[in-house]
N, C-alpha and C positions, 0 to 999 in steps of 0.2 A: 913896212906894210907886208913884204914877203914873209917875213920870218912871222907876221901875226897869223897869214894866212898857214903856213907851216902846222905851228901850234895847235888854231884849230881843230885842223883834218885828221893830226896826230890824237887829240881829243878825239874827234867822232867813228877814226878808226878804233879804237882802244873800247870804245865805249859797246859800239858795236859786236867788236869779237868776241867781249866779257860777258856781253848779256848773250850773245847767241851759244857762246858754250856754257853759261850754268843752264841755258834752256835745252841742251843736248844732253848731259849729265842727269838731268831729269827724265828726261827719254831712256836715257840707258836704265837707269835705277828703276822706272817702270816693266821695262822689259822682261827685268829680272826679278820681277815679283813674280813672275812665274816657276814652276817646276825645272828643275835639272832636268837636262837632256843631253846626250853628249851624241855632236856632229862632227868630228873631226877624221873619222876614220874616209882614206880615199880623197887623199888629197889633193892629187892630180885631177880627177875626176871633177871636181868641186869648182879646182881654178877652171877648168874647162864650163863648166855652166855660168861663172863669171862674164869670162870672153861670149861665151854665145848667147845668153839671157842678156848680162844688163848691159854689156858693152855693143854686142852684136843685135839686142834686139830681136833672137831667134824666132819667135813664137807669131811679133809680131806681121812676120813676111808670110803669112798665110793669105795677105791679103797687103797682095806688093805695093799698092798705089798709097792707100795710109799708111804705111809701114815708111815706105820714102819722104811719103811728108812728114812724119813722125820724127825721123831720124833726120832730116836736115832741120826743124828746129831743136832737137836735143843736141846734135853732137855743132851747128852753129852755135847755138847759146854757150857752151863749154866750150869750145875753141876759142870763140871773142874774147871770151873775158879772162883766154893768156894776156891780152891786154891788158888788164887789170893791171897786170904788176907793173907792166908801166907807170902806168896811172899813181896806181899806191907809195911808189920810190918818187917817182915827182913829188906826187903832196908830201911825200914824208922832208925827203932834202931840198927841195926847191926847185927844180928844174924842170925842162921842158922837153917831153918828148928824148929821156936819157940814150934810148937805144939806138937812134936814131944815126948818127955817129959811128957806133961802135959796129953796127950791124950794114951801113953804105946802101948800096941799089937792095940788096934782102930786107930792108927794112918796108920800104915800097913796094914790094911782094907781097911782103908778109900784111900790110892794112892793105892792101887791093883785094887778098885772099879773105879776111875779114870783111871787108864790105862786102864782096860777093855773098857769103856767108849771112850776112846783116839783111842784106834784100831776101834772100832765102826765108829765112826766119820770119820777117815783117807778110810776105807775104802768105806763109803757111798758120801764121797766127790770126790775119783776114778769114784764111780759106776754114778753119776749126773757129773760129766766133761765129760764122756764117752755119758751119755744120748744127752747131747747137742752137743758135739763135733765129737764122732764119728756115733751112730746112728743117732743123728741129728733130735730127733722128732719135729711134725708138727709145731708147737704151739712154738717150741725153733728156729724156723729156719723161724718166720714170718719177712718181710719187716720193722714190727713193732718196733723190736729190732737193726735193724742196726745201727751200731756205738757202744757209750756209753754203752746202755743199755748191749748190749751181750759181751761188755767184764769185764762190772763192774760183772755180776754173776761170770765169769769165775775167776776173780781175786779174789773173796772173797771165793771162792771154794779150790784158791790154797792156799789163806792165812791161813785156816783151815787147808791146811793138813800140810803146816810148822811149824805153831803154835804146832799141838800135834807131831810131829816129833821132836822138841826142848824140849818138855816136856817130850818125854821116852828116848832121849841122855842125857836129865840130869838128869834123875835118874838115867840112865844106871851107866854114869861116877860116879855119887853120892858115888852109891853103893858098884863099887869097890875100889874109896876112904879109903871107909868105913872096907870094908874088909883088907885092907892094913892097918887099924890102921894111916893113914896121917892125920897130923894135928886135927885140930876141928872135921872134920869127922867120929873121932874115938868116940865120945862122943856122936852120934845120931845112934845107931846102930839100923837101923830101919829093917835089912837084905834083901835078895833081893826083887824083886815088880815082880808082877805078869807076865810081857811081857816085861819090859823094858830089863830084866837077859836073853832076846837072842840077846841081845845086846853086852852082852858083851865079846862074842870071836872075834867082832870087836874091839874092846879097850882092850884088855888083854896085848896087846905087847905095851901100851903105857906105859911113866914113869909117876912119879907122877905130875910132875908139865906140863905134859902136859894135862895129865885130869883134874886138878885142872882147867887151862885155858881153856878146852873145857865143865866142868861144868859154870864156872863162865861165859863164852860166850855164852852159852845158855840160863842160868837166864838170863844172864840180854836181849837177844834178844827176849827171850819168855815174859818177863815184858813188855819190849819198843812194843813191839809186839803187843799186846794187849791194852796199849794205843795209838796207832796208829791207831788199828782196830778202836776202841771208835770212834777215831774223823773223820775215813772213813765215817762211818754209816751216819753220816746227810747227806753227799751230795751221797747215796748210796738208792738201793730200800732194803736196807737189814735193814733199818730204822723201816721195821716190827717187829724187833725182840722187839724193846720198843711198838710200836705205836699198835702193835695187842692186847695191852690190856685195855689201854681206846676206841680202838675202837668197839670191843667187847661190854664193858660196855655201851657204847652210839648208841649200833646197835640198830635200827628202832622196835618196839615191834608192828607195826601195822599189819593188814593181808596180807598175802601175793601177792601182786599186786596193792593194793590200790595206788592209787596217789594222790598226795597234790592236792586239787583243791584251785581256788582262791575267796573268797569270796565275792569280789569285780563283778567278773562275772558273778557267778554264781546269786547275788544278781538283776545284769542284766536281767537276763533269768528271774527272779520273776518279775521283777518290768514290765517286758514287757508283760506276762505273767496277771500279775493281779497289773494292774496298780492303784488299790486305796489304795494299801499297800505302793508306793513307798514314802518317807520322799520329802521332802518339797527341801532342800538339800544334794543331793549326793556326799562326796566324791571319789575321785578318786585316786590308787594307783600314785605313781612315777613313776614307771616302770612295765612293763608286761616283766614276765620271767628272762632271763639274758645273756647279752651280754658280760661280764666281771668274774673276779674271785670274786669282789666284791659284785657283784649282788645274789651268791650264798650263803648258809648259811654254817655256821662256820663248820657245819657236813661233807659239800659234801668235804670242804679242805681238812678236817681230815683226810677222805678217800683216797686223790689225794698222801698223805704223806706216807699213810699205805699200798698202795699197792705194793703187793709182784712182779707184773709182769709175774707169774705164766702162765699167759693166757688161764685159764680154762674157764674166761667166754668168751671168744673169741673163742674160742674151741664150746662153746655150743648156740654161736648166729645163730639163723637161718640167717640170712641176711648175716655173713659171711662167712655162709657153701657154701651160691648159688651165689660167687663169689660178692655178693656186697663190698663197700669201706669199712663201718661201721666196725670198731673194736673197741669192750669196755674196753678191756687192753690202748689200742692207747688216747682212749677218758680222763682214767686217767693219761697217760703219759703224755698229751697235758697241761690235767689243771694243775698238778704238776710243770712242765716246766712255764705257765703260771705265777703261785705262784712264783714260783723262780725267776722270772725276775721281776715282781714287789716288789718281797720281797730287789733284789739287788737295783730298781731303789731307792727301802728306806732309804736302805742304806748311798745312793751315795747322794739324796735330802735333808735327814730328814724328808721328806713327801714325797708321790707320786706326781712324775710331769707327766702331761701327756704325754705319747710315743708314742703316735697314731695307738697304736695299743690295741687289746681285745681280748677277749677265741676265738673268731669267725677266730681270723688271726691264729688259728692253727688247730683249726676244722671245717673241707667244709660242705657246706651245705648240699654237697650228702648226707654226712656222718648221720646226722641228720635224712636226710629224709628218711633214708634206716633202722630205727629203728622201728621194730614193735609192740614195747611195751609190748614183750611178757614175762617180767621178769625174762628170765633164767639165764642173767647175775649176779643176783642179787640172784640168786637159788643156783647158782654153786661156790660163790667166798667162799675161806674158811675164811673170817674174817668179811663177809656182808657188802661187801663196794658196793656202788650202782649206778653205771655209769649212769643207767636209768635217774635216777633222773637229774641227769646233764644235758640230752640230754631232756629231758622233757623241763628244763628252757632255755635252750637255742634257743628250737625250737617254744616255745611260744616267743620270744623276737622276732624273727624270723619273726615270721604269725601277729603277735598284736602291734611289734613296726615298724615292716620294710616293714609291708604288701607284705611280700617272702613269697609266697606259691605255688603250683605248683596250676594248673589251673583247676585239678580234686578239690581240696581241696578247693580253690573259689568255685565253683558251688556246692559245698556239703555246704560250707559258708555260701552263698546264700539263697538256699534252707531253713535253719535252722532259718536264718534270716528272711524270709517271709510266711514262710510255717510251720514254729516249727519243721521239722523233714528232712533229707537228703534226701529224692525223692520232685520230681519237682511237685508235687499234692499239690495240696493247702487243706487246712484242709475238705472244705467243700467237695469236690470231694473225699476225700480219703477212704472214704467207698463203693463207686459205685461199687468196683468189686465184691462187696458181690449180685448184682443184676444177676449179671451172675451165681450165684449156685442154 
């Protein structure tokens, strides 16, 4: 019986890890349909926004009280499930509770430290089901999230609290196993754990072999569990929980605001400017900006992957405080979604075939145009993912390939174009009013 229980779990560990990484490999390979970029310069700097963004959290302490709740069920969740390897060496060789042994009174520490952790977590995943569901704040209750989005949080909010609910009933059960001297149980006496022992005046009036069954159905649902959760995460925004640390590592180290310019135009503006410097022959880019997932670089994916949906920077856009379309949350759900349907059309191809559709069939032009480029999206995100930037390339694709601009923006065009500067004065006249002081 052991050795078939064995077998199994070695099955549904295998099965689990295989599918959750050709589903990561897909991740990657999408990523990288993007444009080269090269992030490596400053590499000290880099590990330093790891430690303070996704390990530390930085951004999020602007607002200490979420921030602590935030951070005890993240860093609860990853510390329990060192557990795991417990867990995992049992199902794999048979045993029970291997460490147990080799680790003495630190072993007891160490699941007391986990259960305190466990009630952490259970209860900060009440207090955020509550946030969105019953107070229903701004930002949790935008248009933005209808459908999927607001129910994948909600589901992976309940899945936490089942998960550590199956981890203090089976200790609970464990433990009075343990005290009853039953079976193998009596050889691990690790004595009661810190939270899970008010557990047990619910199980006291069980017999043994019903605890035995409600220990061993909780292993094993708390394991199965857990790889489950695994392979949720790719098609989930809780995908941050990997992805917030190479993005971190490859967040942007330029000054705050600055924008890519293109040097291809800007070379424009010189050469017209001081036309004896211009080259004989001018190349010309491919494409101006970006009309596609393609067209952006491998970065802005990263970000479309990493983001949490939080909608702080939506929260802090001027344009969608004074009722305009523009949402920076919406803008990375779009090109994510975008990804993903190119990532499946790859699937389905072996190459991408064209679908007659691009980023522009998910994001309106309004949208675009209602961006005022004042960086706060990009101020306020706690992982520095940068919607701007998107809305940036897109909106040049936009004015430079599609000649779409509103008709203030022509005569500013205009203007720039024959005058060098946005008012209608031509250079020679533009000091006259100096004649009037």
């Amino acid at each position: 019986m052991q050795i078939f229980q064995q077998i199994i779990f070695i099955i549904i560990a295998a099965v689990a890890v295989i599918i959750f990484s050709k589903k990561i490999m897909q991740i990657r390979r999408n990523i990288f349909l993007g444009k080269k970029e090269d992030y490596n310069n400053n590499q000290s700097l880099r590990w330093k926004n790891v430690l303070l963004l996704a390990f530390g959290q930085k951004k999020m302490f602007r607002n200490p009280l979420v921030a602590i709740m935030h951070f005890i069920i993240y860093a609860g969740f990853i510390i329990i499930n060192i557990e795991v390897l417990e867990i995992f060496i049992d199902g794999i060789i048979g045993t029970h509770r291997l460490f147990s042994s080799a680790l003495g009174n630190l072993y007891g520490y160490l699941i007391n430290g986990f259960e305190f952790l466990a009630i952490g977590v259970l209860t900060v995943c009440i207090i955020f089901l509550c946030r969105r569901n019953v107070i229903k704040l701004k930002r949790f209750i935008s248009h933005d999230l209808d459908g999927w989005p607001r129910s994948d949080a909600n589901y992976i909010l309940i899945t936490e609290i089942i998960l550590m609910t199956l981890f203090l009933t089976m200790n609970a059960a464990d433990t009075i196993l343990q005290s009853r001297g039953y079976g193998h149980y009596a050889k691990h006496l690790t004595g009661n754990f810190a939270f899970s022992q008010f557990i047990h005046p619910l199980l006291n009036d069980f017999s043994n072999s019903s605890l035995l069954m409600l220990e061993r159905t909780c292993w094993w649902l708390h394991i199965v569990g857990i790889f489950a959760f695994l392979n949720y995460l790719p098609y989930s925004k809780h995908l941050h929980i990997i992805l917030a640390f190479p993005n971190a590592y490859y967040a942007r180290l330029l000054p705050e605001g600055k924008m890519h310019n293109m040097p291809e135009i800007q070379n424009e503006v010189l050469y017209a400017m001081q036309p004896e410097v211009a080259p004989t022959e001018v190349s010309t880019p491919g494409k101006f900006g970006a009309k596609d997932v393609f067209d952006l670089s491998w970065r802005n994916l990263l970000d479309a992957y990493s983001c949490t949906e939080c909608g702080r920077c939506t929260a802090a856009c001027p344009a969608n405080i004074t009722g305009k379309l523009l949402s920076p949350r919406k803008i990375m759900m779009d090109t994510r979604d975008r990804l993903t349907e190119v990532g499946n059309n790859i699937n389905e191809n072996k190459s991408f075939k064209d679908d007659g559709k691009n980023l522009l069939s998910y994001i309106s032009v309004e949208e675009l145009r209602a961006c005022t480029t004042c960086n706060a999206c990009v101020e306020e995100c706690p992982v520095s993912i940068s919607p701007l930037e998107i809305i940036l390339e897109l909106r040049r694709s936009l004015v430079m390939e599609d000649s779409n601009a509103p008709q203030e923006w022509n005569t500013m065009f205009g203007n720039v174009e024959n005058n060098f500067a946005p008012w209608k004065f031509s250079p020679d006249d533009r000091d006259k009013w100096v004649e009037e002081l």
